[in-house]
N, C-alpha and C positions, 0 to 999 in steps of 0.2 A: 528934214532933220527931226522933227517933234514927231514926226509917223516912224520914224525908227527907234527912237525912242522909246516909243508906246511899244514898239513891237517887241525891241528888246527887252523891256519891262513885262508884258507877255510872258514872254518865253521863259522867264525867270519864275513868274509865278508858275507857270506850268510845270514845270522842274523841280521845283520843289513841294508842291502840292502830290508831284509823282510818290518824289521819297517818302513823303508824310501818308499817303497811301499805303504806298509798300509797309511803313512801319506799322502803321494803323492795323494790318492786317494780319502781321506777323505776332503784333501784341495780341490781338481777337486771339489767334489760336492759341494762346499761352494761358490766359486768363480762361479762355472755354476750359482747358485742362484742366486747370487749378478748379471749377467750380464742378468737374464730374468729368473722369478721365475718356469718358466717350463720346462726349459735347463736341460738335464742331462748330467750325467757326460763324457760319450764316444762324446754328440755330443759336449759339449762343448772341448774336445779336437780336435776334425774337424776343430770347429771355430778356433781357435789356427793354428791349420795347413795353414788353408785359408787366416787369417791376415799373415801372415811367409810367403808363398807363391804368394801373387795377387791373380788375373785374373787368372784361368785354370780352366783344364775341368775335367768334373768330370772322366775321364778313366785316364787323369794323377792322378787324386786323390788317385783312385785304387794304381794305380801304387808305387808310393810314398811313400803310406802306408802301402800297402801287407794286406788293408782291402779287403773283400768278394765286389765286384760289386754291391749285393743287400743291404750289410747293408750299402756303402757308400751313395745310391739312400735314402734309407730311412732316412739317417743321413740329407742328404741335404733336403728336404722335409720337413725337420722337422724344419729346420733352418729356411727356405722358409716359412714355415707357422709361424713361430714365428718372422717373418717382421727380421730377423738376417741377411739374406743371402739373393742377387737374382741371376737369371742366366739373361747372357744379350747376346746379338749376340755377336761372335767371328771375331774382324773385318778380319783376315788372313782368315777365309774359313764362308761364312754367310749362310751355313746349319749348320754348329756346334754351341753351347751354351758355355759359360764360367760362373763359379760360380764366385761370389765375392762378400765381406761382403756389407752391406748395408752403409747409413752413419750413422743410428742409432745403426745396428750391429758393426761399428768401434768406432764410440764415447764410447760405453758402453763398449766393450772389452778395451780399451783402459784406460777407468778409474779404474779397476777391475786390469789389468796388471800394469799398476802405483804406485796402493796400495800394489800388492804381491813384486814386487821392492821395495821399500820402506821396507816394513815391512822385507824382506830377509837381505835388508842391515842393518839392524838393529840389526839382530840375529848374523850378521856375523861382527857388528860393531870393536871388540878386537879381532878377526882375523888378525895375519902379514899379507900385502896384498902379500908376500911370498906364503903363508898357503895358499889364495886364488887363486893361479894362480895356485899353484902343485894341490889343489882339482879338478881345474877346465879341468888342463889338464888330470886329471886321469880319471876324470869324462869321459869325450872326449873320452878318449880309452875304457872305460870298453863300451861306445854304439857303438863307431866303434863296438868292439870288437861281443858284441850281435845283 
């Protein structure tokens, strides 16, 4: 009885972890939009990454992200060509490059990330901030977790 349970308890987070997915996604392309109408949705999660992080290089990027080498190169290139992102000299070794958002690339990201705050806290407005904090920490474990 407590094994089906578990299972049904399962099944329920996986369901809904589905739909939060699927929204998750559908928002990424909306917000890539709003921050440069030719952004898609994986590179604007790069840009994300890049404002979170500074200045680094793009092999830490790799790294960090457990993306392919070649699609982070294309990812940043793409950024680069959409005036989002530049690479600049690395003042600790001045053969290596650091990416880092632009100031047009952080202005924009930064008004876009303003509005999805805003509009989240809003959805969560009659949340206990109780409710908020045990989400937040669940939340926390289930990506440690994955």
């Amino acid at each position: 009885m407590a094994d089906d349970d578990r299972q049904r308890a399962a099944q329920d987070l996986e369901r809904e972890l589905s739909k939060l997915f699927g929204r998750a996604r559908s928002l990424s392309l909306s917000l890539a939009a709003r921050v440069h109408p030719d952004l898609d949705g994986a590179s604007y999660a790069l840009l994300l990454h890049l404002d979170d992080v500074g200045p680094v290089r793009a092999a830490d990027v790799v790294e960090r992200t457990g993306l392919d080498k070649s699609t982070v190169s294309r990812q940043i290139a793409r950024l680069v060509d959409l005036g989002l992102v530049e690479r600049v000299p690395d003042p600790s070794d001045g053969r290596a490059r650091l990416v880092q958002l632009t100031g047009s690339g952080s202005e924009r990201l930064e008004r876009v990330r303003a509005d999805r705050r805003r509009r989240l806290r809003a959805r969560v407005a009659d949340w206990p901030t109780e409710d908020l904090r045990e989400f937040s920490r669940l939340l926390g474990r289930l990506n440690s977790d994955l």
